[in-house]
PALO-418295 format. One line per field, with one value per residue (C-alpha): x, y, z; residue number from 1. Coordinates in steps of 0.05 Angstrom, whole numbers, plus 5000, padded with zeros to 4 digits. Example, Ala and Ser with C-alpha at 12.3 -4.5 7.8 and 13.67 -1.06 7.14 Angstrom:
<atoms>
px	5246/5273
py	4910/4979
pz	5156/5143
num	1/2
</atoms>
This chain:
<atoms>
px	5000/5023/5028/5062/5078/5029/5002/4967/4919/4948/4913/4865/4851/4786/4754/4701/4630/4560/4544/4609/4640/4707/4750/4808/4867/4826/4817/4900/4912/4871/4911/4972/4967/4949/5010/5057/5021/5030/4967/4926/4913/4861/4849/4786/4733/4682/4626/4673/4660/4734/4688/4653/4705/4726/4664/4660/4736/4715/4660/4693/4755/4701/4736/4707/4712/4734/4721/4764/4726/4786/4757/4799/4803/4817/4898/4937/4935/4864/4866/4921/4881/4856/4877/4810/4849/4780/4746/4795/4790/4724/4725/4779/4730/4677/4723/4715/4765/4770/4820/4870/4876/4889/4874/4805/4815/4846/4799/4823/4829/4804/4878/4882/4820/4845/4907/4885/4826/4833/4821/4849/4805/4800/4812/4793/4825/4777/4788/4857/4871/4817/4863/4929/4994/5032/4967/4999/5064/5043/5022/5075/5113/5051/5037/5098/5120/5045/5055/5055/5070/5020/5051/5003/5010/5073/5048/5067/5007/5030/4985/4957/4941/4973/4902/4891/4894/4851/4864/4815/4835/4796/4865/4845/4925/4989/5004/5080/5127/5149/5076/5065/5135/5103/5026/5011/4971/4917/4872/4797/4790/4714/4673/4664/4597/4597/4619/4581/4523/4555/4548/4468/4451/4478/4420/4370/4372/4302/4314/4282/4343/4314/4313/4379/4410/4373/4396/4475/4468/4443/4501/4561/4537/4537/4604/4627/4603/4653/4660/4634/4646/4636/4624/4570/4594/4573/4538/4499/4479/4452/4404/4385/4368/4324/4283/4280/4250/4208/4169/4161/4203/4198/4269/4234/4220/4297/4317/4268/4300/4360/4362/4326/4338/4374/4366/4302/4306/4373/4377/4407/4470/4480/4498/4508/4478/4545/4529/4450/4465/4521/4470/4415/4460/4486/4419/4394/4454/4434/4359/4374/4430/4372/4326/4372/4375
py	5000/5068/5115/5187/5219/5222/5298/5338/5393/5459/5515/5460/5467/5444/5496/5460/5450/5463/5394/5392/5431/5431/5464/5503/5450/5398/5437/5457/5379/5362/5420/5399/5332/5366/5402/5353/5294/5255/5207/5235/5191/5213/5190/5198/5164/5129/5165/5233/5239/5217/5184/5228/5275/5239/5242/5319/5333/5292/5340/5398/5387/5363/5287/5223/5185/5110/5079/5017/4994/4951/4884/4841/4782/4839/4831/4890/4854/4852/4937/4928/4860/4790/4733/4693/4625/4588/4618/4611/4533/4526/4567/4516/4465/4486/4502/4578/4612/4672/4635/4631/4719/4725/4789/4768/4747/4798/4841/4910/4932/4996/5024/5005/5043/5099/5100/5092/5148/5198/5251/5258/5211/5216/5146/5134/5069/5067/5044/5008/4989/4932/4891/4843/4886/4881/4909/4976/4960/4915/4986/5023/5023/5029/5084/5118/5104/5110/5045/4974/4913/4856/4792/4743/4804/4828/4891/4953/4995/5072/5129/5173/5229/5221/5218/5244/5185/5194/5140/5132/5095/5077/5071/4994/4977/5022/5034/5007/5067/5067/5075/5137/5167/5177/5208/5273/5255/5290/5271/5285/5311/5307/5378/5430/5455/5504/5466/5409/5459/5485/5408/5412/5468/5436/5378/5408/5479/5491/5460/5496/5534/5506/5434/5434/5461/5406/5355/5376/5388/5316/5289/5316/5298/5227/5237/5257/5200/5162/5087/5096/5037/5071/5144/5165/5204/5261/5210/5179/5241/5267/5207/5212/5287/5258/5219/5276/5323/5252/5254/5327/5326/5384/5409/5402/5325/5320/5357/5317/5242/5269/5286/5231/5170/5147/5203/5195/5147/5122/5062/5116/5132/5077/5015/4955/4936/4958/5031/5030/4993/5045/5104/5066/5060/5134/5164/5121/5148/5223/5212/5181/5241/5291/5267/5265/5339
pz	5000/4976/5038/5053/5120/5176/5175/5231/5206/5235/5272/5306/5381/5421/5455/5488/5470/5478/5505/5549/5601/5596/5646/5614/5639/5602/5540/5551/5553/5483/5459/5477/5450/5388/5386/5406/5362/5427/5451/5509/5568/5607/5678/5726/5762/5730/5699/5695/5621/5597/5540/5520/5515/5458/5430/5429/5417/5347/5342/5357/5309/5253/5250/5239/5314/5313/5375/5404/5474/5502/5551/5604/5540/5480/5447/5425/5355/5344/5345/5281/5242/5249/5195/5193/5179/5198/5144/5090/5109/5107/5034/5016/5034/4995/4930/4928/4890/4938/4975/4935/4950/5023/5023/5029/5101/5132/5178/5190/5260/5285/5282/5207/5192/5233/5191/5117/5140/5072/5139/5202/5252/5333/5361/5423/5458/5507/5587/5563/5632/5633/5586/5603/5634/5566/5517/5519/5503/5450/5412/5431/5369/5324/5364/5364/5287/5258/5216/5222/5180/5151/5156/5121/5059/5068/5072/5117/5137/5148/5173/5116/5179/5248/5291/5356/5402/5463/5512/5575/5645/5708/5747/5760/5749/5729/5665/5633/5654/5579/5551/5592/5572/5507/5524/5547/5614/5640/5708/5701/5781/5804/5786/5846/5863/5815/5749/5768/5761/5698/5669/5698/5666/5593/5611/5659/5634/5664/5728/5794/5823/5898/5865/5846/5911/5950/5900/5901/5987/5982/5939/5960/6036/6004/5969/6033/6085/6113/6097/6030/5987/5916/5912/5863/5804/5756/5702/5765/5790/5721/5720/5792/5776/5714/5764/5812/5750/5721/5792/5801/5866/5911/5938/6009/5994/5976/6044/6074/6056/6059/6135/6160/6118/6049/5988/5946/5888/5918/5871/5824/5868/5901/5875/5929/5990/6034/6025/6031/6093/6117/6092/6142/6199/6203/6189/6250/6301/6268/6285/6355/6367/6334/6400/6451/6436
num	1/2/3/4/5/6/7/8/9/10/11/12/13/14/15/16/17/18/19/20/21/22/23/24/25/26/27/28/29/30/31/32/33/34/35/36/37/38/39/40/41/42/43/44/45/46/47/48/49/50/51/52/53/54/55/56/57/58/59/60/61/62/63/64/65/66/67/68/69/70/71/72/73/74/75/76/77/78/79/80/81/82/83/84/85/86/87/88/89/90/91/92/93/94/95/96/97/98/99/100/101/102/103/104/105/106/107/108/109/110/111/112/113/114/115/116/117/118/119/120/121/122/123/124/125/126/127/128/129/130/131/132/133/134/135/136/137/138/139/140/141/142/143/144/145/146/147/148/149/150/151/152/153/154/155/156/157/158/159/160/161/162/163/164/165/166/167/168/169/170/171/172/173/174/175/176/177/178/179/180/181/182/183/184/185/186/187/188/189/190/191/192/193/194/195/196/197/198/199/200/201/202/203/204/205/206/207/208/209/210/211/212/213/214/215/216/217/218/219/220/221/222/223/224/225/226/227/228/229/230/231/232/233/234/235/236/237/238/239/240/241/242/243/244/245/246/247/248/249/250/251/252/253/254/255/256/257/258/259/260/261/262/263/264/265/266/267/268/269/270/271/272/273/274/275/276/277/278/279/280/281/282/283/284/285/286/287/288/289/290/291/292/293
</atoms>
């Protein structure tokens, strides 16, 4: 395959968009990573948006957005091509001349289609620590050099336009020191009051001003109680707040729960047994502290 040298479109930065709030040391990382044609890691708790960040930095730049969702059983490989050997054989089998091209059974990966893109994609390699300690290392090369080589075809795959890599991370194990020598790394830190009402206002733009200050008193008290075993996060408390609006809750029915048991609708922030159970307990020793008053 004919190929010339991976390009980066100039001028290009992300400045945020309607649908996402980003704060400026996010939008300076995406920048950055533009710049230095370097893949962006992006760390966080779950349901931060490191996702959908992708998804609007695509939008943003006007680029197509391949997406590579990485699971515990998923091979470095399989992001380059598979050789389906199983169906040439059973082609063979059956006499169909197709088999005697082998091009015909090569499946490109989502890092092939990223490369021979006639525009400059966003990939997004997303949650890469769920896979085996040695999946990032396995790309580092491809990564680095923009190419790789088809053995079955003897062919080597190079990168019309260098993409912007976005790579997302849970933190569930550490990354290879010589992976992260070559990203730009940025750490997705939970939203303050005041942005997280920034990202509410994007969804819930006609939300009651009293709702919503019942609804964040209520969650970041249950961010902040002791012994919890997974703290809610942003996407949990956008569909909580759904519910809230769905049932025409009352910002004195929030205060209410709140105070005196678990938070209305719990099921949508809490999500094992552990923490409604912890949730019971401390409301009880608040109530019996509350009479002994």
């Amino acid at each position: 395959m004919t190929s010339t040298t991976p390009t980066q479109s100039q001028n290009q930065r992300f400045d945020g968009t309607e649908r996402y709030v980003a704060t400026d040391d996010l939008k300076l990382a995406v920048n950055a990573a533009l710049t230095l044609q370097r893949p962006l890691l992006i760390k966080g708790e779950p349901g931060t948006g490191k996702t959908m960040l992708a998804e609007e930095v695509a939008a943003a730049l006007g680029r197509p957005l391949l997406q590579w969702h990485i699971k515990s059983t998923t091979k470095a490989h399989q992001g380059l091509y598979e050789y389906d050997a199983v169906s040439r054989l059973r082609d063979s089998q059956l006499g169909d001349e197709k088999v005697k091209d082998i091009h015909n059974y090569i499946v490109q990966g989502v890092l092939w289609q990223a490369f021979v893109s006639p525009d400059p994609v966003v990939l997004l390699i997303d949650e890469i620590d769920k896979a085996d300690i040695e999946f990032p290392n396995d790309l580092l090369r491809e990564l680095d050099q923009m190419e790789f080589h088809v053995y079955e075809t003897r062919q080597t795959i190079k990168a019309l336009n260098r993409p912007l890599v976005i790579i997302t991370s849970n933190n569930e194990k550490d990354l290879p020191d010589a992976f992260l020598r070559r990203c730009f790394f940025h750490y997705i830190r939970f939203p303050d009051r005041e942005t997280l009402k920034s990202i509410v206002d994007v969804h819930y733009p006609n939300l009651h001003a009293d709702v919503l200050r019942a609804a964040l008193d209520t969650f970041f008290a249950l961010r902040d109680a002791p012994g919890l075993k997974k703290k809610p996060s942003t996407s949990e408390f956008l569909d909580w707040l759904r519910l809230l609006i769905a049932e025409d809750a009352t910002a004195a029915e929030i205060d209410a729960h709140a105070a005196t048991a678990v938070p209305l609708m719990a099921g949508a922030l809490l999500k094992n047994e552990q923490d409604l159970q912890l949730l019971e307990r401390l409301a009880a020793v608040t109530r019996g502290t509350t009479r002994r008053n």
